[in-house]
N, C-alpha and C positions, 0 to 999 in steps of 0.2 A: 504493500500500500504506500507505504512513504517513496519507492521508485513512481509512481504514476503522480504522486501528489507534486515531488520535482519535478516531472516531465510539464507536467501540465500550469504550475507556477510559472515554467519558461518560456513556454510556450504562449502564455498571456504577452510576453515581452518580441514576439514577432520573429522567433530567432527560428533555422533550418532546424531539421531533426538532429542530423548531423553535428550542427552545433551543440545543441541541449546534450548530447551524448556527453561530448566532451567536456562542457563548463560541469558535466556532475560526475563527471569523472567513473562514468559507471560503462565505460567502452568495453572494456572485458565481460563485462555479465553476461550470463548463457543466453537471460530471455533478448536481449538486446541482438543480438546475434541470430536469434530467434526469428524473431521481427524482422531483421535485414531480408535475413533469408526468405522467408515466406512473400516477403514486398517483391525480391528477385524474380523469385518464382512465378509471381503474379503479372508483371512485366512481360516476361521471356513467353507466359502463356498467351496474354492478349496480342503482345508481338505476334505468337505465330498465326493467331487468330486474322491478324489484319493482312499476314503474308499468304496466307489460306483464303481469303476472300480476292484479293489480288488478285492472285493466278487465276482465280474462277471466271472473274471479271473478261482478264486480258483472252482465254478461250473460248470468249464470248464473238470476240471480234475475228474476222479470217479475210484473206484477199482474193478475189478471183483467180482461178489457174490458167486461166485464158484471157486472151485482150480482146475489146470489144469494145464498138465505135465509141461507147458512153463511158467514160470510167468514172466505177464505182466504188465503191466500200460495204464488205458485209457484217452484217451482226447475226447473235442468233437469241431471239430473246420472246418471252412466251409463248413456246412452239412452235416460232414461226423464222424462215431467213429474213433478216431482213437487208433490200439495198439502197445506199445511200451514195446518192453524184453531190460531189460536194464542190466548190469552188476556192481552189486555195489563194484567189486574189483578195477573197474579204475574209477578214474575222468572224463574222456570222456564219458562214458558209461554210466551216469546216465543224467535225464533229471532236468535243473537245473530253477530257478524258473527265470531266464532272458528270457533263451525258451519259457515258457510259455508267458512271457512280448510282447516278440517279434512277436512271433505268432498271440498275440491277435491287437497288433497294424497294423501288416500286414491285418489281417481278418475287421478291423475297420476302414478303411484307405484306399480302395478299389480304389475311387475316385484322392488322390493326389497320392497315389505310385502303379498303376498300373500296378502289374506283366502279364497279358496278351501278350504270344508271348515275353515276354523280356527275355533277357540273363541275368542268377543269377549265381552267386556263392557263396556257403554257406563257411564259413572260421570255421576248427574246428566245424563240422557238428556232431558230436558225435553219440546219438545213433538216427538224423534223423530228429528229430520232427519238427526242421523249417523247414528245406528243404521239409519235406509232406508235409506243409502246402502252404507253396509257389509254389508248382506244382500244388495240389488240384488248388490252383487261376490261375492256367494256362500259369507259366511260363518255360522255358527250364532252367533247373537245375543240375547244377554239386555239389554235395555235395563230399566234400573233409575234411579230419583225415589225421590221422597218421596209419601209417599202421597195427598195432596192433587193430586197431579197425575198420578197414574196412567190417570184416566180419559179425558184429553185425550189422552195417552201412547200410550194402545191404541188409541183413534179413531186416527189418525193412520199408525201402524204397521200397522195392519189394512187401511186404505185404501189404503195404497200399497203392497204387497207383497202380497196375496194373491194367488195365480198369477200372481206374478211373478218370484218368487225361489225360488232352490234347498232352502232351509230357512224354514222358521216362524218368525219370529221370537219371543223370549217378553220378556215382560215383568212384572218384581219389582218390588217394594217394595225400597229399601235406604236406610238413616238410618244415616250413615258414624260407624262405630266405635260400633254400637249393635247389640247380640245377631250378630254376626257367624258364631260358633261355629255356631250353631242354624240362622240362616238360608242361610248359606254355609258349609256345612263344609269344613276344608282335604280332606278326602280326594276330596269331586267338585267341587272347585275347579281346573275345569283348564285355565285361560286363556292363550292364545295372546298376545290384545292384551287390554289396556287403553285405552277412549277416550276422552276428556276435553276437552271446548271451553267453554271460560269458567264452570267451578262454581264458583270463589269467586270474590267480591267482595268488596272490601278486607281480607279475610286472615281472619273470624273464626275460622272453622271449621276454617284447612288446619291443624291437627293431627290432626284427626280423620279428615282425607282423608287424611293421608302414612300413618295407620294402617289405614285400608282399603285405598290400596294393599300396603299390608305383606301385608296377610292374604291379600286374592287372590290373590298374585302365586306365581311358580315359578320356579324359576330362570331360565330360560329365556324368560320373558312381558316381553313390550314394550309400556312405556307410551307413548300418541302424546296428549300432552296441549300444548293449545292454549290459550293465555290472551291477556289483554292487562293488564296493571300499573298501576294505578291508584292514585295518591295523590289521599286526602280528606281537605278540609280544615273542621275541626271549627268549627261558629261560635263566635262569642266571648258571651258574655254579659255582663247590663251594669257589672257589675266588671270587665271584660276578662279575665276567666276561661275558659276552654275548658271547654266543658258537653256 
């Protein structure tokens, strides 16, 4: 008792564990070692757990063994191939490894976020790939860009979903926190989910997203947004000025 009653005195005072170990001087003690170990252990476990999810991910994706006037990209995800023409002159246009993320947790996840019959919107839908995948699972889906990439958008959604899925999927125009009122009205805004895999890059925009989520949203509506956090580093110029 008086080991926890130390730990936890120090531990008021903001310090690592690591530290506390050492200001009580109790580094040797079996349970302390104990603890280490068991934390290790738990670690190295959920490591492999995430390196096991990985690999399932990445043999999700496969590349055609043949070339063909269209090049594409395949996935394979609720039963089904799917193919994706992407465009690697825009950022939108290509499919980003969040996509993949998202897809596979939608596909694994069946039970707690049941798209069946519910109302989705994909936010910065690019060239598709989640939006196919959360129709395949049977929900009614609007996949929404920006309008220079609507047309890859609908190639893409049209190819793989037609007499395949429960619902039609549709596809908008949306430039976030831009004519919202008009083009999404709250009154038939009536969204289930929100779906989101990597739409900003380095941050410019996210106020303009945290405001189109505002507007979609309903009390009730869950966001399943998927990123990855990127620091960029500005070059210098030859003042050593940041330009």
């Amino acid at each position: 008792m008086r080991l926890f009653n130390l730990l936890e005195t120090q531990l008021t005072r903001v310090c690592s564990f690591q530290e506390v170990i050492k200001k009580a001087s109790i580094y040797s003690h079996p349970l302390v070692h104990r603890l280490m170990d068991l934390k290790a252990q738990k670690e190295d476990r959920e490591a492999d757990d995430d390196r096991e999810v990985v690999a399932e991910i990445i043999r999700r994706r496969f590349v055609p063994t043949f070339v063909t006037a269209i090049s594409w990209e395949g996935f394979h995800f609720v039963g089904h191939e799917i193919r994706i023409t992407e465009a690697v002159d825009c950022y939108g246009a290509v499919v980003w490894p969040s996509a993949l993320v998202l897809c596979y947790f939608l596909e694994t996840n069946v039970k707690q976020y049941n798209m069946v019959d519910k109302n989705v919107i994909e936010i910065g839908a690019g060239t598709g790939l989640v939006s196919i995948v959360a129709s395949l699972l049977g929900a009614h889906v609007t996949a929404t860009d920006l309008p220079e990439l609507l047309g890859n958008l609908q190639y893409n959604i049209s190819q793989n979903t037609k007499m395949k899925c429960k619902h039609l999927p549709q596809v908008k125009e949306l430039s976030w926190g831009v004519a919202l009122d008009k083009n999404f009205p709250k009154a038939s805004s009536n969204f289930d989910y929100i779906l989101a895999a990597d739409v900003v890059y380095a941050h410019p925009f996210l106020e303009e997203l945290l405001i189109t989520f505002d507007h979609l949203c309903k009390e009730t509506t869950v966001i399943l947004w998927v990123m990855k956090f990127r620091i960029l580093r500005r070059a210098e110029g030859p003042a050593g000025r940041l330009r």
